[in-house]
GUDRENPA-770788 format. One record per residue: residue in three letters; x, y, z of N, C-alpha, C, O in turn. Coordinates in steps of 0.001 Angstrom, whole numbers, padded with zeros to 6 digits, always signed. Layout:
REM residues N
AlaXYZXYZXYZXYZ ...
This chain:
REM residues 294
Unk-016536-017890-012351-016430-016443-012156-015073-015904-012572-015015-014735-012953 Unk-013831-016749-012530-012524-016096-012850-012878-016791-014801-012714-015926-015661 Unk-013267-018069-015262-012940-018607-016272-013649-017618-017315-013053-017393-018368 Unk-014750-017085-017102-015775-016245-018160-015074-015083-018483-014986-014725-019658 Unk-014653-014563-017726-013886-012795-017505-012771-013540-018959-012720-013160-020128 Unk-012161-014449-018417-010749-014980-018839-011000-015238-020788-010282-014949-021745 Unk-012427-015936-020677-012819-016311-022098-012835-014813-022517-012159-014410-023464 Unk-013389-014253-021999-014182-012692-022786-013166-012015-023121-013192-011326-024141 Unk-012209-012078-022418-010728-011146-023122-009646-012214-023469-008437-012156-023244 Unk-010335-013159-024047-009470-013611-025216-008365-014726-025086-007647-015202-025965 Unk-008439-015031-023623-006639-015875-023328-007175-017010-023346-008136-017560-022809 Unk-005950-017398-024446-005897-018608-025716-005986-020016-024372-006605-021068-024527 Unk-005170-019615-023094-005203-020581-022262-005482-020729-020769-004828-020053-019976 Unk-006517-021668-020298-007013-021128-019278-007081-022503-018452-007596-023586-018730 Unk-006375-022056-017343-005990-023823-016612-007022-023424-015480-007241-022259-015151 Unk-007637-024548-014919-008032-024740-013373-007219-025530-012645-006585-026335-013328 Unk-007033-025564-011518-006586-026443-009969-007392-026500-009368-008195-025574-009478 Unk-007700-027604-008357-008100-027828-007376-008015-029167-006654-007810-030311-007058 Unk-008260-028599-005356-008020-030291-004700-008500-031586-004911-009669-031844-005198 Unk-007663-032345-004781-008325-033832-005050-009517-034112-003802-009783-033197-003023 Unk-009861-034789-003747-010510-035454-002684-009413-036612-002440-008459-036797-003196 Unk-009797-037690-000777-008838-038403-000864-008574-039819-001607-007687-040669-001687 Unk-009741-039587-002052-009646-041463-003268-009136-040246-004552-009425-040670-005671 Unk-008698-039358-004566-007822-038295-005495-009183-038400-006939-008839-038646-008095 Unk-010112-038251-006692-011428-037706-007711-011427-036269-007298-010882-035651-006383 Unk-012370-035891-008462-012165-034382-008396-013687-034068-008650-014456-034440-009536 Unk-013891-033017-007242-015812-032805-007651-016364-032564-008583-016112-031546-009228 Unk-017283-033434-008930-018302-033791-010437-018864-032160-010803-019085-031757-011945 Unk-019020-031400-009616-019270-030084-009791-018425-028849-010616-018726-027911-011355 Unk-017369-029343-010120-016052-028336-010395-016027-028938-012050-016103-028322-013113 Unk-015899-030276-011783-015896-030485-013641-016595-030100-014634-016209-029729-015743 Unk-017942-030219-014104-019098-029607-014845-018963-028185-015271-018992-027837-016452 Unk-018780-027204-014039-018590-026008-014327-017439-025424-015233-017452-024457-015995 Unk-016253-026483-014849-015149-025648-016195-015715-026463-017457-015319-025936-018497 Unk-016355-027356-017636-016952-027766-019075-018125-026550-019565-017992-026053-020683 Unk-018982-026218-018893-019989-025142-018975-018808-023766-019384-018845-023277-020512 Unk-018213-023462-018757-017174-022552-019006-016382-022387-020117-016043-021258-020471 Unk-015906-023792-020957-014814-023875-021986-014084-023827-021449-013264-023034-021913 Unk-013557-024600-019896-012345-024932-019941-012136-026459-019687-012787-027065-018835 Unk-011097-027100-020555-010566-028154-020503-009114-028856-019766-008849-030056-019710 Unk-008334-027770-019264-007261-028292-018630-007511-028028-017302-007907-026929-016913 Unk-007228-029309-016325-007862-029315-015105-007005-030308-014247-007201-031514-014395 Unk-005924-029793-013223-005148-030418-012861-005777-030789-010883-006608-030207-010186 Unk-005260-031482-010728-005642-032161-009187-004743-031732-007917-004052-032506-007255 Unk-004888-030351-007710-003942-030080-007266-004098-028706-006406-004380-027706-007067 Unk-003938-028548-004943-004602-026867-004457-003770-026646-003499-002822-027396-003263 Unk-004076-025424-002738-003132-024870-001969-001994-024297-002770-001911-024134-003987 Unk-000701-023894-001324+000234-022986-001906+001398-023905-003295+002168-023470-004151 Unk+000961-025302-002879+001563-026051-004033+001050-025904-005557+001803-026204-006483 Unk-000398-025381-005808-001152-025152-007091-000269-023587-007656+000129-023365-008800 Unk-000166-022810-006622+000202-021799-007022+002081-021799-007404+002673-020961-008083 Unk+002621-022904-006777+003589-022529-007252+003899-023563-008547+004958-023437-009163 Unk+003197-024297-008815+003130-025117-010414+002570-024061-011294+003321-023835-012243 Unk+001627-023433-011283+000892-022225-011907+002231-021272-012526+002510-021115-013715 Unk+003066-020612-011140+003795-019993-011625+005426-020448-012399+006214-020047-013255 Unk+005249-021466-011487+006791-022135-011999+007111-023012-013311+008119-023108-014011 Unk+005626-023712-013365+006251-024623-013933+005944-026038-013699+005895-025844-012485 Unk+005689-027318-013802+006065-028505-013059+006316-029529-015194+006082-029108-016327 Unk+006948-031077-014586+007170-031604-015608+005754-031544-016184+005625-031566-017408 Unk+004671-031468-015379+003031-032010-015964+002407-030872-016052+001446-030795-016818 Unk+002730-029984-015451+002293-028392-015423+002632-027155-016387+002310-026206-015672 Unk+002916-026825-017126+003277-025672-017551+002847-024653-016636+001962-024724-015784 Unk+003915-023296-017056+004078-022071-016064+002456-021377-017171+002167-021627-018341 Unk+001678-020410-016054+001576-019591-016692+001490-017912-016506+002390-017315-015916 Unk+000510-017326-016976+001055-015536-017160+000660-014907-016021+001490-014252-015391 Unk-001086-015042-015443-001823-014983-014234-002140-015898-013797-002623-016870-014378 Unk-001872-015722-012394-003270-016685-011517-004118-015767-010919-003733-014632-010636 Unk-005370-016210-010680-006667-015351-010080-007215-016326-009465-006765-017450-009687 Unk-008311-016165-008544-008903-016759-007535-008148-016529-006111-006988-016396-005721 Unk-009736-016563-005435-008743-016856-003761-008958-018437-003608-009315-019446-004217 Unk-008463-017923-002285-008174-019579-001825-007921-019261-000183-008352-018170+000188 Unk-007334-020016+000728-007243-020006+002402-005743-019061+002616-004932-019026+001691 Unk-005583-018608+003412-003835-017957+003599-003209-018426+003206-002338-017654+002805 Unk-002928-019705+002919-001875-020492+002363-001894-019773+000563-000895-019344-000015 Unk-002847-019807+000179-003272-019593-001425-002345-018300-001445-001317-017962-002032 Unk-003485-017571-000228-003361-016079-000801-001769-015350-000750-001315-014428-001427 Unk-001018-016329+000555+000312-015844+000750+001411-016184-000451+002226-015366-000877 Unk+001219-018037-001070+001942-017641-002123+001628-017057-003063+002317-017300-004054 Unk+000648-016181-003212+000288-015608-004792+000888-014711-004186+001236-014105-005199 Unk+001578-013723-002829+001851-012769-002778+003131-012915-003344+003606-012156-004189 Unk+003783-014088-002772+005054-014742-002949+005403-014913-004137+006629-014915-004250 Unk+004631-015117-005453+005016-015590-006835+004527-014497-007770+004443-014614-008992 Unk+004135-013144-006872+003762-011891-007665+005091-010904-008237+005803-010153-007569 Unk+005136-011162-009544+006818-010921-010146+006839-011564-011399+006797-011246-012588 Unk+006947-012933-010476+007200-013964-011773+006085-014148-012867+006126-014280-014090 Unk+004942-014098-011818+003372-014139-012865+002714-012710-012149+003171-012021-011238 Unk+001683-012589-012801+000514-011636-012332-000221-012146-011459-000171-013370-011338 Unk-001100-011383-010612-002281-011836-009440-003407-011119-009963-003331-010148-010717 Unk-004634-011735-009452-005520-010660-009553-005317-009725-008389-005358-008496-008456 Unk-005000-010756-006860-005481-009909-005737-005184-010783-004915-005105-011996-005106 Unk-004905-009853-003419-004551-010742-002451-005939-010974-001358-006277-010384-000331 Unk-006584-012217-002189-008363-012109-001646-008079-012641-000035-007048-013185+000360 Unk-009025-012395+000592-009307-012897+002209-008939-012461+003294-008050-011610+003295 Unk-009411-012835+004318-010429-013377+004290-011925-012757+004275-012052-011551+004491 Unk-012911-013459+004055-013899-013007+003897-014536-012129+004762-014282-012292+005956 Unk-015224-011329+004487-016382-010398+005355-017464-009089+004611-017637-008707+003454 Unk-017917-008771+005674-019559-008594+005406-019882-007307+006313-020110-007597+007488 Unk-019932-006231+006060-020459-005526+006480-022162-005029+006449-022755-005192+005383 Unk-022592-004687+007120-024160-004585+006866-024942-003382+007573-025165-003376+008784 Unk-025321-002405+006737-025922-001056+007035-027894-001146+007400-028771-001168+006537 Unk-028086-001180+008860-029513-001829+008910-029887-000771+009640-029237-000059+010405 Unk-031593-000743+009146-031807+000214+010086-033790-000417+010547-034217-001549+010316 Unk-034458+000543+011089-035437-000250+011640-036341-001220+010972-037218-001840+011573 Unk-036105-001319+009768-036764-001503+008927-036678-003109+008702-037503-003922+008286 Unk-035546-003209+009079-034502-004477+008581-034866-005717+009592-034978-005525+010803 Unk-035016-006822+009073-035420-008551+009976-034469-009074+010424-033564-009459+009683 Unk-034425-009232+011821-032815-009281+012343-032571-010932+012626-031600-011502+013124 Unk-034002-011531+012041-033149-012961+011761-032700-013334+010460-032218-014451+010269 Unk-032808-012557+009621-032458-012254+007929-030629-011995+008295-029670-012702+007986 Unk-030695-010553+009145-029212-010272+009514-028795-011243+009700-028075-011828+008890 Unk-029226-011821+011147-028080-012877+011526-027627-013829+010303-026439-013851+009982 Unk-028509-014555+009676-028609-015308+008984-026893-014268+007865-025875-014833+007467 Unk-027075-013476+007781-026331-013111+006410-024695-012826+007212-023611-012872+006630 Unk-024918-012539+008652-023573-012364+009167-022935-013744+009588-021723-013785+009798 Unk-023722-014890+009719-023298-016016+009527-022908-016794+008487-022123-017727+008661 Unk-023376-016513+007393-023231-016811+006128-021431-016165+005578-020709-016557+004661 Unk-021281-015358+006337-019264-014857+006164-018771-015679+007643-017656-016199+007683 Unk-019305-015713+008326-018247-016125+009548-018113-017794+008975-017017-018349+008892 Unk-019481-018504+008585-018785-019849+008397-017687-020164+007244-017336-021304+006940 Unk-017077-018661+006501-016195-019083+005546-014956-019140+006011-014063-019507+005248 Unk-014691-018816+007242-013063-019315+007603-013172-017829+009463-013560-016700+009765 Unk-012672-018742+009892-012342-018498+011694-012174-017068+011756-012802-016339+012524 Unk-011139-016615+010761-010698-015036+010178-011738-014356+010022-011813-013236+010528 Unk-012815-014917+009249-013858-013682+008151-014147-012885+009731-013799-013078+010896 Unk-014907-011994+009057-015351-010930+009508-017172-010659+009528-018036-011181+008824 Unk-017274-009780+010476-019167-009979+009837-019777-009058+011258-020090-009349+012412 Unk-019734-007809+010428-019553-006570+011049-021418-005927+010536-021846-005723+009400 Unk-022179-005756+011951-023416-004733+012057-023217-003155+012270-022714-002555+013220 Unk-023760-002691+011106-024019-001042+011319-025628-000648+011508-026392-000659+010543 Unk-025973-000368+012591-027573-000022+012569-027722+001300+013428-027037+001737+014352 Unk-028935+001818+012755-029099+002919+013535-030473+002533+014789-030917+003443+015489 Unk-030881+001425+014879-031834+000803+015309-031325-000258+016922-031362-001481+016780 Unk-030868+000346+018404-030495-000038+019250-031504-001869+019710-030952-002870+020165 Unk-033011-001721+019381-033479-003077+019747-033332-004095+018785-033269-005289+019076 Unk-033255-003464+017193-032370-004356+016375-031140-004985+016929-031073-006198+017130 Unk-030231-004213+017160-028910-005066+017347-029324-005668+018692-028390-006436+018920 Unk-029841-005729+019311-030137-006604+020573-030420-007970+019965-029711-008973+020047 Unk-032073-007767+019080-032255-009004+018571-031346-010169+017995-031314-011392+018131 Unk-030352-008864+017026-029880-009637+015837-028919-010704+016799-028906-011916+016581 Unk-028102-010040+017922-027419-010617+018734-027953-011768+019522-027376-012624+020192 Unk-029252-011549+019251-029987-013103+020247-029886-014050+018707-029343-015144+018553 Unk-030578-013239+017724-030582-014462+016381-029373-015089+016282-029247-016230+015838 Unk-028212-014200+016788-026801-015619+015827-026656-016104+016939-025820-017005+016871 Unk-027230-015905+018428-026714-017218+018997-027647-018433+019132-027439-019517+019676 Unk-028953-017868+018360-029925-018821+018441-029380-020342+016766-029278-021565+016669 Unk-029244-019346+016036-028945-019777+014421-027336-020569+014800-026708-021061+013862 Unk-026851-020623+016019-025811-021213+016026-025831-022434+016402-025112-023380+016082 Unk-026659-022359+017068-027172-024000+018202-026416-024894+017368-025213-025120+017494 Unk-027277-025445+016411-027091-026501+015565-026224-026565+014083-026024-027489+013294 Unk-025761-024949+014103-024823-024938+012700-023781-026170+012794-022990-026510+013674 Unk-024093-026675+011576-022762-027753+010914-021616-027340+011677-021119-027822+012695 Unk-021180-025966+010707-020245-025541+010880-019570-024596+012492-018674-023760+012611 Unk-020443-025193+013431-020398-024033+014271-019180-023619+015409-019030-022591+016069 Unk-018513-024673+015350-016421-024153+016101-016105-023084+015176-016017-021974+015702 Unk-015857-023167+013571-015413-022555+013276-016173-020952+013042-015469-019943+013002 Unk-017475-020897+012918-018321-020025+012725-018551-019269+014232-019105-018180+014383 Unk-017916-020230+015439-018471-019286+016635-016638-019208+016601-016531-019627+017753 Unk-015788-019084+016348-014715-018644+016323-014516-016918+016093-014301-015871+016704 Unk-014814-017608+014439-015141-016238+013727-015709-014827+014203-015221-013699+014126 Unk-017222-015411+014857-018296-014325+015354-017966-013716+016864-018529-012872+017561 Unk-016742-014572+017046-016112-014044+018867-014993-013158+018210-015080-012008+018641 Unk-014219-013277+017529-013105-012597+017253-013463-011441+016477-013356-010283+016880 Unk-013875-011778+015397-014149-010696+014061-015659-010428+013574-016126-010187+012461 Unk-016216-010560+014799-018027-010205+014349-018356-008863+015770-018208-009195+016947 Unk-018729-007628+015441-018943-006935+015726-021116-006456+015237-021885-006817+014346 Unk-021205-005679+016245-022508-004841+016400-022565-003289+016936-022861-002890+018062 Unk-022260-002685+015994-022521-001468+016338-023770-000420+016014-024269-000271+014898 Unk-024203+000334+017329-025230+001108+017039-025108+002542+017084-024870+003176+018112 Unk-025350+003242+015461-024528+003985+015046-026358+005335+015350-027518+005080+015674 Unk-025617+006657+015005-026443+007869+015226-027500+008151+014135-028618+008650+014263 Unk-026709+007598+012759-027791+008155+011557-027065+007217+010607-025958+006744+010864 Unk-027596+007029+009744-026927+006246+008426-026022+006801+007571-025488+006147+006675 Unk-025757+008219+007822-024689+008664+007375-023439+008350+007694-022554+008143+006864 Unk-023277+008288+009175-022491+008022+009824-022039+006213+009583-020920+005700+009598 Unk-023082+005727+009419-022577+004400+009077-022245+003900+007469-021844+002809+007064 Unk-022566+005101+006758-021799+005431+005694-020206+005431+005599-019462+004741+004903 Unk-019957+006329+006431-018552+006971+006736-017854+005987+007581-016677+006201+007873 Unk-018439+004959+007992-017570+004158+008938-017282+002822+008024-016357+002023+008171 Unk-018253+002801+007111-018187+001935+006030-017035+001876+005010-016238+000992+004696 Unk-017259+003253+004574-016191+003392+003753-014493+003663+004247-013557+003913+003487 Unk-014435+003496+006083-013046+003479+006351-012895+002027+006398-011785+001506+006509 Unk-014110+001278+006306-013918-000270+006692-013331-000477+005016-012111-000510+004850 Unk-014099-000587+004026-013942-000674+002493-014391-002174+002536-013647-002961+001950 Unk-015209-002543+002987-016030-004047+003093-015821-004982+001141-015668-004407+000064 Unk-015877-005959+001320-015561-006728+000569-016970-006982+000016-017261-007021-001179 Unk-017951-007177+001239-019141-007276+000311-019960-006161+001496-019627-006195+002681 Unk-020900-005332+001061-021549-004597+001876-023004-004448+001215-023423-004180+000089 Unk-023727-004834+002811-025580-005068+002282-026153-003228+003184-025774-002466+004074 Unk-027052-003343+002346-027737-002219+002621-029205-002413+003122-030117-002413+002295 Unk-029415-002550+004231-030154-004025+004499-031652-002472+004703-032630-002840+005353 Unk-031699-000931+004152-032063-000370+004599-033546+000181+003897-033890-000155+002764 Unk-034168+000882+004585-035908+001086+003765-035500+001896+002106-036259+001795+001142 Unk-034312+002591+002068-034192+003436+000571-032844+003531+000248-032281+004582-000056 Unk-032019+001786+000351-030722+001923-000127-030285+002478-000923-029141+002904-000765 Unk-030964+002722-002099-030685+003668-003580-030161+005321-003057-029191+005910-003534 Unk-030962+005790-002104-030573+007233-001000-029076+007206-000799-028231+007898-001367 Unk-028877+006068+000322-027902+005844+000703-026878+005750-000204-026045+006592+000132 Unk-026473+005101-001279-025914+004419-002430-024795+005605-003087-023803+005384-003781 Unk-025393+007067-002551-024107+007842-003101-023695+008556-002251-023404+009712-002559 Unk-023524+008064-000802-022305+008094+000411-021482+007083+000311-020616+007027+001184 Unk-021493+006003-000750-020827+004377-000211-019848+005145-001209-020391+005704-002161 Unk-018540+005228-001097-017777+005042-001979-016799+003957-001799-016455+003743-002961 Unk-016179+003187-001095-015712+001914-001212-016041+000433-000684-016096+000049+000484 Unk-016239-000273-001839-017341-001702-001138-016859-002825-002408-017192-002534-003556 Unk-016518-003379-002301-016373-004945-003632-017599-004977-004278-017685-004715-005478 Unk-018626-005295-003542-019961-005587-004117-020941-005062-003039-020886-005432-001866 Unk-021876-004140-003535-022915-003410-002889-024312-003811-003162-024889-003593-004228 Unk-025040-004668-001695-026316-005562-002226-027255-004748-001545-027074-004441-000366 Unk-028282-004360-002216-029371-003357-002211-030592-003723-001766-031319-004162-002657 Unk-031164-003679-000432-032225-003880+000020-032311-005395+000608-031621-006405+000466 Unk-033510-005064+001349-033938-006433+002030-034062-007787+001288-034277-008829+001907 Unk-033967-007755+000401-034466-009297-000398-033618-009398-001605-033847-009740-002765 Unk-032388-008923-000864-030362-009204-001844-029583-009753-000671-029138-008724-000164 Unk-029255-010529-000112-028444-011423+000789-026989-011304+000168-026962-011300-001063 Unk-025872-011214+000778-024593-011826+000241-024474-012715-000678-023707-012856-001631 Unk-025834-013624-000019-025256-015260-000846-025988-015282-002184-026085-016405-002678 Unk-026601-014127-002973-027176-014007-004097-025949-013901-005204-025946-014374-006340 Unk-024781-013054-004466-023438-012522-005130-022811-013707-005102-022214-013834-006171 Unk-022630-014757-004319-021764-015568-004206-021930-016527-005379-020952-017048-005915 Unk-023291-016770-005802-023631-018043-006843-024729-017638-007924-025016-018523-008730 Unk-025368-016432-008040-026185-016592-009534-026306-015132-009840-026695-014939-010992 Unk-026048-013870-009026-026400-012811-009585-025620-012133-011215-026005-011267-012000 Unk-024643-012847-011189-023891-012671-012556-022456-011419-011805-021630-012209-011348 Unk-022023-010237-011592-020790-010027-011342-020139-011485-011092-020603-012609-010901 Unk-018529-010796-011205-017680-011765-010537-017797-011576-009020-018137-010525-008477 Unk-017489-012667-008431-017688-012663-006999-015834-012706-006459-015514-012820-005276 Unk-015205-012633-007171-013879-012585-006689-013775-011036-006683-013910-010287-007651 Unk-013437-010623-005055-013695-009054-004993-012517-008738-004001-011942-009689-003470 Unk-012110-007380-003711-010928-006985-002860-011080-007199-001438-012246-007248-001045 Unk-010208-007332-000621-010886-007432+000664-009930-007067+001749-008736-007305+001561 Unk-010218-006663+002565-008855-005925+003885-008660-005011+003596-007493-004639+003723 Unk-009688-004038+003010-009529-002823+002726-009322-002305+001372-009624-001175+000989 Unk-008719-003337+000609-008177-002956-000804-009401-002399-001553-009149-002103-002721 Unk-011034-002127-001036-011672-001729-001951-011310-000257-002055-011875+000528-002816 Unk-010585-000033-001448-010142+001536-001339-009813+001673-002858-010398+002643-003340 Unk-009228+001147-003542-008580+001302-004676-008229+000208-005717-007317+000259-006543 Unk-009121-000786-005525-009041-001803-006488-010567-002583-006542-011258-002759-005538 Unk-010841-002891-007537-011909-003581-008017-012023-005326-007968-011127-006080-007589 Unk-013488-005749-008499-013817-006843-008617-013035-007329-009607-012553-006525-010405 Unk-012762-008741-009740-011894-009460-010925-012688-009287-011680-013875-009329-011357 Unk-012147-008949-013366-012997-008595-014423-012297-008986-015532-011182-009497-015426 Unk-012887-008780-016694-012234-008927-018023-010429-008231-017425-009341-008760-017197 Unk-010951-006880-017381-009466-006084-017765-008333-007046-016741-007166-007134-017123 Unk-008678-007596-015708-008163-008414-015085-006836-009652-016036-005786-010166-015650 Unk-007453-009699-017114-006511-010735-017848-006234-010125-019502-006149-010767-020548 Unk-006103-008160-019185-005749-007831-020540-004732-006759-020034-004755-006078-019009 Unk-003939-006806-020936-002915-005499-020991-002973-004945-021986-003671-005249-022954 Unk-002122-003903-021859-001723-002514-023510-000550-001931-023626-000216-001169-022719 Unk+000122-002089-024468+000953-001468-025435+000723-000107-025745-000338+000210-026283 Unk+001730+000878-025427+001515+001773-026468+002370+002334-027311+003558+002551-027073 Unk+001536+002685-028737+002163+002573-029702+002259+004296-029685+001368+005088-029379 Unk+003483+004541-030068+004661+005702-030849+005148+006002-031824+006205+005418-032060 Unk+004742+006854-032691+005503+007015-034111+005676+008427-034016+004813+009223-033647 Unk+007285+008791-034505+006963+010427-035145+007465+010511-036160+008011+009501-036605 Unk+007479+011589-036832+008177+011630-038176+009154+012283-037825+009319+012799-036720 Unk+010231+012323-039196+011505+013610-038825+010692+015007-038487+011009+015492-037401 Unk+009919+015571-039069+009473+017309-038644+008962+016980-037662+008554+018018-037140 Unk+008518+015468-036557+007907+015948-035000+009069+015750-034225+009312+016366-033188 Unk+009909+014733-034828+010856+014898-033880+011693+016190-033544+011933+016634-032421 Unk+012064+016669-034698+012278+018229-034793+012053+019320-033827+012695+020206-033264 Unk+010811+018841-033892+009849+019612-033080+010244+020109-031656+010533+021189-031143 Unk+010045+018038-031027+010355+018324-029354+011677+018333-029289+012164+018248-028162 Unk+012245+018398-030020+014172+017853-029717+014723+018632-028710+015379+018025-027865 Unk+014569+020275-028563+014890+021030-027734+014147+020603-025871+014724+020518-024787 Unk+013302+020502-026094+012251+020404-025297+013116+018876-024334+013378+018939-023133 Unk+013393+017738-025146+014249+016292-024851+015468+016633-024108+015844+016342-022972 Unk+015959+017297-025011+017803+017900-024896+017512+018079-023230+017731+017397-022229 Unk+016760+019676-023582+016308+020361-021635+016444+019325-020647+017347+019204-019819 Unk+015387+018554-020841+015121+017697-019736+015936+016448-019540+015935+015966-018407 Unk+016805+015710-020726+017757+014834-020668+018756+015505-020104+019326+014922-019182 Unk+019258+016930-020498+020364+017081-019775+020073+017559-018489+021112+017754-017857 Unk+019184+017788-017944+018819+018043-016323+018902+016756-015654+018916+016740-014423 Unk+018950+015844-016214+018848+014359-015986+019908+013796-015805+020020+012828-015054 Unk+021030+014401-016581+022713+014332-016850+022237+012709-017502+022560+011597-017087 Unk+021738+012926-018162+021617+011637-019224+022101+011929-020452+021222+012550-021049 Unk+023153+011779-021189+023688+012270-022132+023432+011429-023425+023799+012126-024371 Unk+023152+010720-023685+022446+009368-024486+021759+009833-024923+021779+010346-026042 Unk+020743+009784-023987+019400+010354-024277+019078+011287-024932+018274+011315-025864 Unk+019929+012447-024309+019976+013743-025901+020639+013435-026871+020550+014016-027952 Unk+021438+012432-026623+022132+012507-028256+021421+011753-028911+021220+012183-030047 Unk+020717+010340-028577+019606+009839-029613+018708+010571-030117+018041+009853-030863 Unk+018210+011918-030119+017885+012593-030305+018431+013602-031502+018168+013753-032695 Unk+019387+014247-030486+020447+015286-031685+020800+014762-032282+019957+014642-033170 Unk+021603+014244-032502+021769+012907-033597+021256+012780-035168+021883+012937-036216 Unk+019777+012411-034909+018785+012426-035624+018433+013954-036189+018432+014413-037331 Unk+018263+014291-035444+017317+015876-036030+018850+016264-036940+018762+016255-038168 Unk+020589+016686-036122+021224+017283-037040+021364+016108-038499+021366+016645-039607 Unk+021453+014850-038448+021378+014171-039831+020385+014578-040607+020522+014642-041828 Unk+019009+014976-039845+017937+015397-041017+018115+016956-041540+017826+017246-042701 Unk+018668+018055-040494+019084+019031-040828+020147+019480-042107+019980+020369-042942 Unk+021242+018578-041952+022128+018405-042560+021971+017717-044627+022553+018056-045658 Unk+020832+016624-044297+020220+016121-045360+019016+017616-046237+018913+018020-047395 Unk+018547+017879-045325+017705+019201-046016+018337+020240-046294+017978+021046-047152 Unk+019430+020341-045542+020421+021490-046219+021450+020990-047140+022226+021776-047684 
């Protein structure tokens, strides 16, 4: 999801990290996928230590321009830490899930999808909006039923005690508006005519539409990138994308008659500036061309 964006706009070089395991092999999965991808450099190596070889440097490492991907606090804090020296996409994590349900909606489907963020780390989040009061009753019996036997379930009943909420809201508008102060990282619309709804949402990472789109469709085959803003940042920043690993230049030319032109216009505002340089790179120029035409 970060390597495709990375191919599509062009950068000549594209490293992966990740952890070893402890006989220090590296999952047959992860390999596969940067081979499927076109990428070939693939170092054994994660956490806040990947990020600072990424940016720094190591004898076996070269520095490079961005890093992208999340990773656990550790990741996300030094990418905050080495944002200067290289580029970030984003300061991802932790995960969460907001979810707009209303009577319509299968509240062992919910649970199922608000568990599906809490088992990604103690932090995530995994927040119910319904306008449907015996819904959230249920859904609240489903995750403690769906918990019994989860693998993962210290860290997932961590999560769902601290940062898992159920609220039963007046109208779906309203859980519109509470949505968009949240700015959810991923937000399901778990509702009978999400498409209705769909132009009250204005901030969400990824917006999954109807009963039979789960979170975990975004996470592994729907095609977006799944590296998305989160803690609010959808307020004003997007999913990792191409533009993610392109910049621009811009280019300036004038001739002597444009420079001419603004010179007065430069002078004004350089000397309000008490920048005196500045107008004279200017005057300068225009009286040599003045002087040459006369």
């Amino acid at each position: 999801m970060n390597a495709i964006p990375a191919k599509v706009a062009q950068v000549p070089r594209i490293v992966i990290t990740t952890p070893p395991s402890p006989d220090k092999s590296v999952n047959p999965a992860v390999l596969v996928a940067a081979q499927e991808a076109g990428v070939s450099e693939i170092y054994r190596v994660g956490g806040a230590q990947a990020i600072a070889a990424l940016a720094y440097g190591t004898e076996t490492i070269p520095k490079v321009d961005v890093v992208a991907g999340p990773g656990n606090i550790y990741v996300t804090l030094a990418k905050k830490f080495v944002y200067g020296t290289v580029g970030i996409d984003s300061l991802a994590g932790p995960s969460e899930v907001l979810i707009i349900a209303d009577s319509t909606a299968n509240p062992t489907y919910l649970a199922a999808d608000l568990l599906a963020q809490a088992e990604h780390d103690s932090m995530a989040a995994a927040i119910l909006l319904t306008t449907d009061a015996t819904l959230a009753r249920q859904v609240v019996a489903q995750v403690d039923e769906q918990l019994l036997n989860h693998p993962r379930r210290l860290l997932t009943e961590k999560a769902i005690a601290h940062y898992g909420l159920v609220v039963v809201v007046d109208s779906l508008t309203t859980a519109a508006e509470l949505s968009n102060e949240f700015a959810p990282e991923h937000l399901e619309l778990a509702i009978a005519d999400p498409w209705a709804l769909l132009e009250g949402i204005r901030h969400a990472g990824a917006i999954f539409l109807g009963h039979s789109t789960p979170e975990a469709v975004g996470d592994y085959i729907a095609g977006p990138s799944h590296t998305l803003p989160t803690s609010g940042s959808a307020r004003y920043a997007s999913a990792l994308g191409v533009e993610t690993f392109m910049k621009h230049s811009s280019l300036i030319h004038y001739s002597p008659a444009a420079l001419q032109s603004v010179a007065q216009a430069i002078d004004t505002l350089a000397t309000a500036e008490g920048l005196h340089s500045h107008a004279e790179s200017v005057r300068l120029r225009v009286q040599d061309q003045l002087e040459t035409e006369g």
